[in-house]
N, C-alpha and C positions, 0 to 999 in steps of 0.2 A: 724408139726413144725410151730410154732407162727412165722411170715413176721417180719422183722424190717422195723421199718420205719427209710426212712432216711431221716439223718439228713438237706439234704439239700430241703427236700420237704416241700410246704406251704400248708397251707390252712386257709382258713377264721377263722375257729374256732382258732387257733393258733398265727394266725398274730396279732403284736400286735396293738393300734389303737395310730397314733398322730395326737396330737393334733397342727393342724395348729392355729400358731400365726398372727394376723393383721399384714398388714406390715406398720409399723412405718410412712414412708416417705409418703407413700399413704395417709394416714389417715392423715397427713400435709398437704398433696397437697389439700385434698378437704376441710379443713378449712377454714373460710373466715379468712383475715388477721385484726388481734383485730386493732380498729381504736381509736385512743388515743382522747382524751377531750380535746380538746383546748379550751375551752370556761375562764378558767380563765385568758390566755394568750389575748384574743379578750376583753375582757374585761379592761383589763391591759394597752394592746397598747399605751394608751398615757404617761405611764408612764415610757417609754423603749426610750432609749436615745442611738443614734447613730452619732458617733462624728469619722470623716477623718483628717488624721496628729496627733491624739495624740500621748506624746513621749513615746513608748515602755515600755520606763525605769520605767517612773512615777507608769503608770499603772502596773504593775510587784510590785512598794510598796506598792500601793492600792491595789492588791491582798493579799501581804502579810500582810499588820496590820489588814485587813479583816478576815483574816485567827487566828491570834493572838489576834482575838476579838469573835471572833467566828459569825459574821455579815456575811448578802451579802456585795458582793463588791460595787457595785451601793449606800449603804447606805455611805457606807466610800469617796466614790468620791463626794457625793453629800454634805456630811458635811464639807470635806474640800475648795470644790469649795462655797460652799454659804460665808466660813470662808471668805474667800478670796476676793470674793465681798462685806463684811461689810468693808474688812480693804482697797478697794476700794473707796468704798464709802465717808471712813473716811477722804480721803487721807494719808492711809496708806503704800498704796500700787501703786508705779507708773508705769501705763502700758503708754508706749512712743511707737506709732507706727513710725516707718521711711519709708520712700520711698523702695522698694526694685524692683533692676535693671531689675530683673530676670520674675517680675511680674506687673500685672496693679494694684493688692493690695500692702496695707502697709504692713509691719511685723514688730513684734516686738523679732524677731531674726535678726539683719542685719548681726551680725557675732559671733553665737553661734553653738558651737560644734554639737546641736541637731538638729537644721535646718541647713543642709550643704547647703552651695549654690554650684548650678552646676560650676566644674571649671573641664576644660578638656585640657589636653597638647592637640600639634599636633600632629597625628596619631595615637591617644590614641581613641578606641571608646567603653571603658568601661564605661554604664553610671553612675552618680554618683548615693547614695541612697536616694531615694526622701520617705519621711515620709506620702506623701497627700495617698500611697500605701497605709498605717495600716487604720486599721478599729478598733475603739472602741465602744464596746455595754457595756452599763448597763441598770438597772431597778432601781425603785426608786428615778428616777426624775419628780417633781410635773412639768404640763405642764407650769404653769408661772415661772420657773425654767429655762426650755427649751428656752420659748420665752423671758425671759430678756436679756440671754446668747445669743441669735439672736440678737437682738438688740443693744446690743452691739460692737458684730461683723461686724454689717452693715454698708451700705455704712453710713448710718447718723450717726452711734456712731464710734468708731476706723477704718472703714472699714480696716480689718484684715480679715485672716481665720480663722473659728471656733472654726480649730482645734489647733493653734498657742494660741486662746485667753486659749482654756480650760488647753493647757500646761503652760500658764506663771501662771495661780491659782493655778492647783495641784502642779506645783513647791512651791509658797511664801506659800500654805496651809500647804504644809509635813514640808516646813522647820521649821515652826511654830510648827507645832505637834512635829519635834525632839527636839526642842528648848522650846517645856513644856508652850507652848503660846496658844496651840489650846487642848484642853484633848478632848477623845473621850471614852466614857462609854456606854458601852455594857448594855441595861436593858432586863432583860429576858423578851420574851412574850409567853404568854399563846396561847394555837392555840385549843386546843379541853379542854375538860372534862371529868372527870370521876365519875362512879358512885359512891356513898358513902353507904357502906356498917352496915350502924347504927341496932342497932337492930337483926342483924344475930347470929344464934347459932347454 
């Protein structure tokens, strides 16, 4: 009489073979982490503009007609602030710094809604919202750009804040841009090449 074999017996020749998978997370772990190219950024640096107190608001429309242009933002801030110092220039445009109480600089908000000055009841110890907080970055501004707008700021031109002067431009500049006084035209640029295909069959 022929043995059954049962069904719960192994053997080599039977078993079947798996195949083990790498495991994922390992083979992550011993990856070196890909380190990014900054070299065009290092090379860039002076063209990267970093301005304290600009107003929120400004910058939020400079984003948008950026956006509606299809531009960096940096280009759109940089066209309406130069706008703005030509109509400076002109005497177009009157920047009047005042004494402010609050500070050892002038300003040229004494009493506008976007530089609040500190006022505090008694026993009130909420403090107000101070602007010098915000931080604005763009790219796109040439360095004698940078240092005219210094200059200005300083104690020997308005001595103001930087960031008070670059809010009273990008303010008279948008109004001018909504007001069809300042146009801003998008020109396409070319960035790479492609090959031309002449002759192929």
């Amino acid at each position: 009489m022929n043995k059954r074999r049962s069904p719960f017996e192994t053997s080599s020749e039977t078993m079947p073979v798996v195949a083990v998978s790498p495991d994922l997370y390992e083979s992550l772990r011993v990856a070196e982490p890909r380190k990014r190219d900054r070299s065009w950024e290092k090379q860039h640096q002076s063209h990267k503009a970093v301005y304290r107190g600009v107003d929120p608001k400004l910058s939020l429309q400079v984003k948008s007609i950026a956006g509606d242009l299809c531009v960096p933002e940096g280009e759109v801030a940089r066209a309406v602030i130069e706008h703005a110092l030509r109509c400076y220039e002109r005497g177009e445009l009157d920047l009047d710094p005042r004494p402010n109480p609050y500070r050892m600089r002038m300003t040229l908000f004494p009493t506008h809604d976007s530089m609040p000055a500190p006022s505090r009841s008694k026993g009130s110890k909420q403090k107000p919202e101070v602007l010098w907080r915000v931080i604005t970055t763009w790219r796109g501004f040439s360095p004698e750009l940078k240092r005219k707008l210094s200059a200005l700021a300083s104690d020997d031109g308005l001595n103001v804040p930087v960031g008070e002067l670059i809010t009273a431009l990008l303010r008279f500049g948008l109004e001018e841009y909504q007001h069809k006084r300042l146009t801003l035209t998008p020109v396409q640029k070319r960035t790479s090449f492609t090959l031309s295909l002449d002759g192929a069959k």
